[in-house]
Phi, psi and omega in degrees: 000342189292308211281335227235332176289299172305352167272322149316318151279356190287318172284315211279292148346299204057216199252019223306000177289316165316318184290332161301295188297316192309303170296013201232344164256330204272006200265332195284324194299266172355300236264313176320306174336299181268010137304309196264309182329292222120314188254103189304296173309132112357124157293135187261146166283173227264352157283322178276318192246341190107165170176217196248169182189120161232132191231134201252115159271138166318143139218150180308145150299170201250117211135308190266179119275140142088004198305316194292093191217149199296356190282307177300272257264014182238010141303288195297323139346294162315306190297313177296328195285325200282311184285342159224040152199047107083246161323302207076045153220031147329304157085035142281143188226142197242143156166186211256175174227141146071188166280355167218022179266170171201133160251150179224118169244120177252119168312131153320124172104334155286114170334078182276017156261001179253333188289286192315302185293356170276311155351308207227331189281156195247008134083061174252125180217131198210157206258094158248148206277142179274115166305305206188133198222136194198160206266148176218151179193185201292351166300092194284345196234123180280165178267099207002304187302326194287342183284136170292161189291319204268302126004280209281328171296333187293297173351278242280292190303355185251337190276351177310285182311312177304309194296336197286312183312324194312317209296317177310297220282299182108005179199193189047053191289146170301177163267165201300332196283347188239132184259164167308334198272331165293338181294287187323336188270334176292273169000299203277309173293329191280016199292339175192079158279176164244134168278149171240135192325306154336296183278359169294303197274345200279319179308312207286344167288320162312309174306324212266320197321308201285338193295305217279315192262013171047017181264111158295161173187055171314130166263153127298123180307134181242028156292125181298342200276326172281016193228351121302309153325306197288309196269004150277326191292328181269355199243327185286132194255126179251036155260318192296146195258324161292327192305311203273040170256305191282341188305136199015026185274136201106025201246121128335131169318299167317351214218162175261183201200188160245159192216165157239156169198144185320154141295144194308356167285316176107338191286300176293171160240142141283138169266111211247171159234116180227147183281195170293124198304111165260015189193126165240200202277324217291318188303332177294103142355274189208154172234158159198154160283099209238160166270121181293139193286323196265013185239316197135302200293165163272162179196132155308079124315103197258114139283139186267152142315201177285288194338299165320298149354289199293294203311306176256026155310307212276338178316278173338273186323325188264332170284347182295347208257006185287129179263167204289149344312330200295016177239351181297152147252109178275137175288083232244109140258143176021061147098000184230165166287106190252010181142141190243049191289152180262155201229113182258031152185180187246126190295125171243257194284359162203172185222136190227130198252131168211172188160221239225039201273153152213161193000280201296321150351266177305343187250348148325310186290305186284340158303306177304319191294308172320323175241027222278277184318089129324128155285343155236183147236186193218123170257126189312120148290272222206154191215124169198164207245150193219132195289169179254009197283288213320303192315310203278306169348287192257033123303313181315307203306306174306336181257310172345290201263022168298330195263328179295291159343316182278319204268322194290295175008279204281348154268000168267341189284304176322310183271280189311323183244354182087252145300323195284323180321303150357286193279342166279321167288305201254022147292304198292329159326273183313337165302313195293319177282324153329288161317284189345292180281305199316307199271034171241353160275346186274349193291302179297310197293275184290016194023046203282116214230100167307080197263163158321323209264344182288344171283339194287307186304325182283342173278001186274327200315322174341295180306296191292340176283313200291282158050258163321299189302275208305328166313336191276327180263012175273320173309260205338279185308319166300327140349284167310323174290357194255003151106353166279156166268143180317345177282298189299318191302341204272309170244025148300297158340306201295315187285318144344265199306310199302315160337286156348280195306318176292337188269314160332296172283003179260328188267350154280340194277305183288323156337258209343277182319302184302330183290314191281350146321297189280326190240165183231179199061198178284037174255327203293324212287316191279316183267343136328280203296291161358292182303268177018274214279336174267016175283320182246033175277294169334287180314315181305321163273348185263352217218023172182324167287318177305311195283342159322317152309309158296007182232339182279284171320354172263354173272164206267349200274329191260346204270346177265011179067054184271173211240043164257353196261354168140315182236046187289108194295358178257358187267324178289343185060069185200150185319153141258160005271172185273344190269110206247162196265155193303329180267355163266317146318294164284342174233358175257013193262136148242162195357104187257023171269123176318129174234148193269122211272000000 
């Protein structure tokens, strides 16, 4: 029996210092963090601190009817909601007025030229296959030198094919007005029509025509609609920032169109010929943003619906057999090119886009694909600034009576545990101070924003810390009241109580979590911070209150009942001293292997 009490006590104790040192680097780690960040404070919500309100009218698309409905606008709601604020603890708050209004309020300390342009832009977002792709500038006509190597090789094999054909035909030379690049763009549309039995036979009579006489005899397209195209194409300058406004606006899905997009550089632009949208934003699942393991880089990953599949399988397939530009998809919202990946096999329920990317890049991208497809559009009304004085007011109020609150805490702690209150205050320290740094390093990250209703959720937390601690020291003392000294009652106790705390606390936690499910805006703000603090209530008690408690208990002021320490025997109702002599130990004790409840 000697061995199994000595492995016991050995055990039971443990280390609490380690568990101490433990907790005192990581509040030093927490605290260095938010000193090298930069940022001292909690970022504050548009209550605490101000911030911007864009209020977005609805409007039909050119076509529709009837589009403006509470079903679109709470759809589109969702979508805005999504796109800023990201977590959802941002504490933007999106929701709608009226029958076509939607306000959006973004907190001070949010990038507000990129949240507006996520905002306002109306995000018709669609997959068109790429014609022609060329460096574009204020120059309409680039100079030989400006031209890509790829380009000037096409230039060179298409003006070849032509003389050679000519040298055959002995006619149909093309005219000065039609370029290799119109041939091509002429091509590229008629490249997947739906046919009709007329132009079937009218083809297969050509063919047998070209079989007898064995003469090619390539025309210049003379479609006026493509020989418009062409001369948008050559004229659009995409630095002007109206030109790349106006580039295809008013354009149908069905129909191609011209475009602008960054260059893979980021510096420059490019100008596209984009064929007709075969794939739209509705069709994207999801998208995100991961680093490929065997390389390093970020890249975008997409999932298709079913639907979303098929449109874009047959796309892929048909641009994988395609030279380059023509083998490209451009990602086009609302008229501009946000990417242009090239596609080398064909592609169904999911994608992976890589290419010159970094973080923020990559997680642009993957917002747009993922939110992209607005069910209307929304032209920005109005932009105004929103003061923090209501918000700082009833903060005041609010920490008043949070502190009022705190304070009856630590006199009820005080007059009831005495001594022990101590080891509860400077528990509830370490709660605080935890709480403190964690949610001023989530503000840069997660852009996690310190609203009215998450302090309130941090003063319930108050309550739920406190808890524990009593929950922990009514065990002890009941121990004590069973006739132990207090080093064994502490961790008789301990297995008990730890039950206890947890199962308290797993049924606050799933509240918490279920809450930042179901709601949005600032109830998320209140159930983040909640989920927070009891999370690191747990941490606080298991890695500072307990081994504290154990370390307390080896002292004379609390192990002798003094009667300021907590455990005063006659406040416990019980003989003194608490401390018993070895022959009242062995025969008037019962059983001292710990039972866990």
């Amino acid at each position: 029996m000697a061995a199994p009490k000595k492995g016991r006590r050995q055990s039971a104790p443990g280390k609490p210092g380690r568990a101490l040192v433990f907790i005192l680097i990581a509040l030093v780690a927490l605290t260095g963090g938010m000193f090298l960040s930069g940022h001292t404070t909690p970022r504050l919500g548009i209550d605490l601190a101000g911030g911007t309100s864009i209020t977005l009218e609805a409007r039909n698309e050119p076509g529709q009817k009837n589009a403006i409905n509470p079903t679109n606008m709470n759809t589109a709601v969702d979508i805005i909601n999504n796109r800023v604020n990201g977590l959802g603890v941002s504490e933007a708050e999106v929701q709608t007025q009226g029958d076509r209004n939607i306000i959006v309020n973004i907190p001070k300390g949010t990038n507000e030229k990129q949240a507006r342009e996520q905002v306002g832009t109306t995000a018709q977002l669609y997959f068109r296959p790429v014609i022609t792709q060329a460096p574009s500038g204020p120059a309409p006509e680039p100079s030989p030198s400006s031209s890509s190597g790829t380009d000037k090789e096409k230039d060179k094999a298409t003006d070849k094919a032509t003389d050679k054909a000519t040298d055959k035909d002995g006619a149909n030379s093309p005219s000065s007005s039609a370029s290799p690049q119109g041939r091509a763009v002429s091509e590229a549309l008629k490249a997947d029509p739906t046919p009709n039995p007329s132009d079937k036979a009218k083809d297969d009579q050509a063919k047998d025509g070209k079989k007898k006489d064995e003469k090619p005899s390539p025309t210049p397209s003379t479609d006026p609609a493509t020989a418009k195209l062409q001369e948008q194409f050559t004229k659009l300058d995409c630095t002007d920032k109206k030109a790349r406004a106006a580039a295809g606006k008013g354009v149908k899905p069905s129909e191609p169109t011209v475009a602008c997009g960054k260059s893979p550089d980021g510096k420059t632009w490019d100008k596209f010929i984009l064929a007709p949208a075969e794939v739209n934003g509705k069709d994207v699942d999801e998208a995100q943003a991961t680093i490929k393991q065997d390389t390093g880089a970020w890249v975008v990953n997409m999932d298709f619906t079913k639907g979303g599949s098929k449109k874009f399988a047959k796309t892929t397939s048909k641009l994988s057999t395609q030279q380059p530009p023509q083998n490209q998809f451009a990602i086009v919202m609302d008229g501009e090119v946000v990417s242009a990946p090239s596609v080398r096999t064909t592609l169904s329920a999911n994608a992976e886009i890589s290419g010159s990317f970094n973080q923020d890049s990559a997680k642009d991208l993957a917002n747009i694909l993922s939110y992209g497809a607005l069910p209307l559009t929304f032209h920005e009304q109005s932009v105004t600034t929103v003061s923090p004085a209501l918000g700082g007011e009833q903060l005041k109020a609010g920490l008043i009576a949070g502190a009022i609150g705190l304070a009856l805490v630590v006199i009820y702690l005080v007059v009831y545990y005495r001594g022990l209150s101590l080891i509860a205050i400077a528990s509830l320290l370490v709660s605080a101070a935890l709480t403190y740094t964690i949610m001023t390093l989530l503000g840069p990250t997660i852009k996690f924003a310190l609203n009215l209703p998450a302090v309130c959720g941090a003063i319930v937390a108050i309550g739920i810390t406190a808890d524990s601690f009593i929950v922990f020291f009514e065990r002890v003392r009941d121990e004590v009241r069973e006739g132990r000294t207090l080093r064994p009652a502490v961790e008789r106790a301990w297995p008990r109580a730890r039950r206890t705390i947890l199962v308290s606390d797993f049924v606050s936690f799933l509240a918490a979590a279920v809450l930042f499910i179901v709601t949005v805006g600032k109830v998320q703000g209140f159930a983040f911070t909640l989920g927070l603090t009891t999370l690191l209530d747990v941490v606080v008690v298991f890695f500072f209150t307990k081994p504290l408690m154990t370390l307390m208990a080896r002292r004379k002021f609390f192990a002798d009942g003094h009667k300021w320490s907590g455990f005063d025997p006659k406040r416990l109702g019980i003989k003194p001293p608490i401390r018993r002599s070895r022959r009242t130990a062995g025969s008037s004790v019962g059983p001292v292997d710990p039972k866990e409840a």
